[in-house]
N, C-alpha and C positions, 0 to 999 in steps of 0.2 A: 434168123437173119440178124435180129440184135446183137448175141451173142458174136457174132461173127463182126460185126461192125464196131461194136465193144472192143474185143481182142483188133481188129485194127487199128484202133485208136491208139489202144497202148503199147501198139509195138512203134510207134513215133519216140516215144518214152527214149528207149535203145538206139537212136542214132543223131550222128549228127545235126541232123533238120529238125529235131525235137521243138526248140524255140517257134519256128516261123510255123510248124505244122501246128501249134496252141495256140498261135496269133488266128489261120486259117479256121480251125475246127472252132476256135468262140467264135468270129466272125460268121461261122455257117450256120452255127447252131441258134444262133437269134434269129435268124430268118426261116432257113427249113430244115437243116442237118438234126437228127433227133439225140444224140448222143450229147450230153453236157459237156464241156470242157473239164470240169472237176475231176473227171477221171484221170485226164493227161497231166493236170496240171498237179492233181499230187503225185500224181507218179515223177513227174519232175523235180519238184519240189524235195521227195525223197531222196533220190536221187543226189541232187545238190541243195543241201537247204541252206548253204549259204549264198542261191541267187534266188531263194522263195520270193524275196517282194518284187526283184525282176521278171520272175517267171506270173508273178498277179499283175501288175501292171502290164505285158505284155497282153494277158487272158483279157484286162480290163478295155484294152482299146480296143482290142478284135470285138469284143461283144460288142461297146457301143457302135462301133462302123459297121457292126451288120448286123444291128438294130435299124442305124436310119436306112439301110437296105432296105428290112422289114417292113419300117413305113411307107418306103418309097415304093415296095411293091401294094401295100396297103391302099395310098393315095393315088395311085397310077393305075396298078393293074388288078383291083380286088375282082371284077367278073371273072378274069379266066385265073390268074395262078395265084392271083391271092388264096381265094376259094377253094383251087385243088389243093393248097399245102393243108391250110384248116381243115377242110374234107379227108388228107390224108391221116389225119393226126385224129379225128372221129371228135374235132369238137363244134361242128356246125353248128350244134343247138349255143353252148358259151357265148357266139358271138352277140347276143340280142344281150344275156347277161352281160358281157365286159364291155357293150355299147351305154347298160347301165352304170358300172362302176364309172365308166369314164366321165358321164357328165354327170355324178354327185361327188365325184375323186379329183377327176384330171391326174396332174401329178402324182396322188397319192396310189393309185391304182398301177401305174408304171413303175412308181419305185419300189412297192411290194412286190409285183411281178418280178424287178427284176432283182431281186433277193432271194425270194422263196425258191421253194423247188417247180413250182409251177411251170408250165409252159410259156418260156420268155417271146417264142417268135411267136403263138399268138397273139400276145397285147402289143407287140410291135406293129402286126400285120394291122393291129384293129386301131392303133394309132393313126395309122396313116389313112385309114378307111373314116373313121369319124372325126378325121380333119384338126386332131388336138394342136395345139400350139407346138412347131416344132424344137421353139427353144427350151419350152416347159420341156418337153421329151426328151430332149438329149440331155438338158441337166439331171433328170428324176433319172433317166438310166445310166450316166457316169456315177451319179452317189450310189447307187442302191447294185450294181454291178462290180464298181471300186470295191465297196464296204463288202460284197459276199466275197470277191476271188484275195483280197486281202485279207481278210479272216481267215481264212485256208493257207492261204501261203504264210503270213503271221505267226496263223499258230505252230508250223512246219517248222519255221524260220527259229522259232523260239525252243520247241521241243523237240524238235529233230522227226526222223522218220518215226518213235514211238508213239505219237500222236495220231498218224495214218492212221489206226484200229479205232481209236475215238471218234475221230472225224465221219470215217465211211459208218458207223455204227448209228452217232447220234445227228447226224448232217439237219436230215429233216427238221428234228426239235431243235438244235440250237439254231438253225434257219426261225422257224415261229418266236419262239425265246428271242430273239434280233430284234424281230420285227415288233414285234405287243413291246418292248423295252423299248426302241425306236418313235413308234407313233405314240406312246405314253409319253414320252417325253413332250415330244412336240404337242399333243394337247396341255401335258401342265404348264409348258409354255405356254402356251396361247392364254390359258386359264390366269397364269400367273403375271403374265405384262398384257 
């Protein structure tokens, strides 16, 4: 079934509607849609990579807007569809975990979420379910969603499609390598002023 909803993703790639269909599929995929945007979006990107930071800025707003979906099904509806999406996705037990990140993190726990490869519509859903500040939430998820689908389009943008085979290869570790390089900063800041 994956496989099958994979190859529809990427046949957006091939027409017209490509753009609004990578605005929609990030939008979905913050909240319940299981497919990443990364796949359409380098397939776009390849494609024309010289509208790669157009094609990441569009990726980047659809996540955030259906991120604050995600909280808003979170803070609203977590008994009935919060809980089926969680439930569909087998991470019911996470939730007690990312109830922990969130109140020794806040922000920090949303904007790794929404960089890594992890599952972004959980810690949206669970945003909105433990009540985090929704301004913390939408800033920590514009940076940390900017900075992933801009890194991809970026590097697109700069190397052309021969980059694709690096990307899909080392996604994961340069996702980690980001992050430890990202929050290292910001503690030697902290350390440092």
């Amino acid at each position: 079934m994956l496989r099958s909803l994979y190859d529809w993703v990427l046949h957006w790639a091939a027409t017209p509607y490509g753009t609004w269909a990578l605005f929609l599929l990030a939008f979905a995929e913050s909240s319940f849609f299981p497919i990443p945007p990364d796949v359409l979006l380098i397939a776009l990107c390849v494609a024309r990579p010289d509208r790669s930071l157009k094609y990441a800025l569009v990726c980047a707003v659809g996540s955030i807007f259906g991120g604050c979906l995600g909280y808003l099904i979170g803070w609203q509806f977590m008994a009935s569809i919060g809980s089926r999406i969680v439930d569909f996705y087998g991470l019911t037990e996470k939730v007690a975990y990312i109830e922990t990140l969130y109140k020794t993190y806040d922000a920090w726990a949303v904007g790794i979420a929404g960089f890594t490869p992890i599952p972004y519509k959980v810690f949206t859903i669970a945003a909105g379910m433990f009540k985090i500040d929704f301004t913390v939430f939408v800033l920590a998820s514009a940076f940390s969603r900017s900075a992933r689908f801009f890194l991809v389009g970026g590097l697109i943008y700069l190397f052309g499609p021969r980059i694709q085979r690096f990307i899909d290869r080392y996604f994961n570790l340069l996702a980690v390598v980001f992050t430890v390089l990202l929050v290292g900063s910001f503690v030697l800041i902290k350390y440092l002023f």
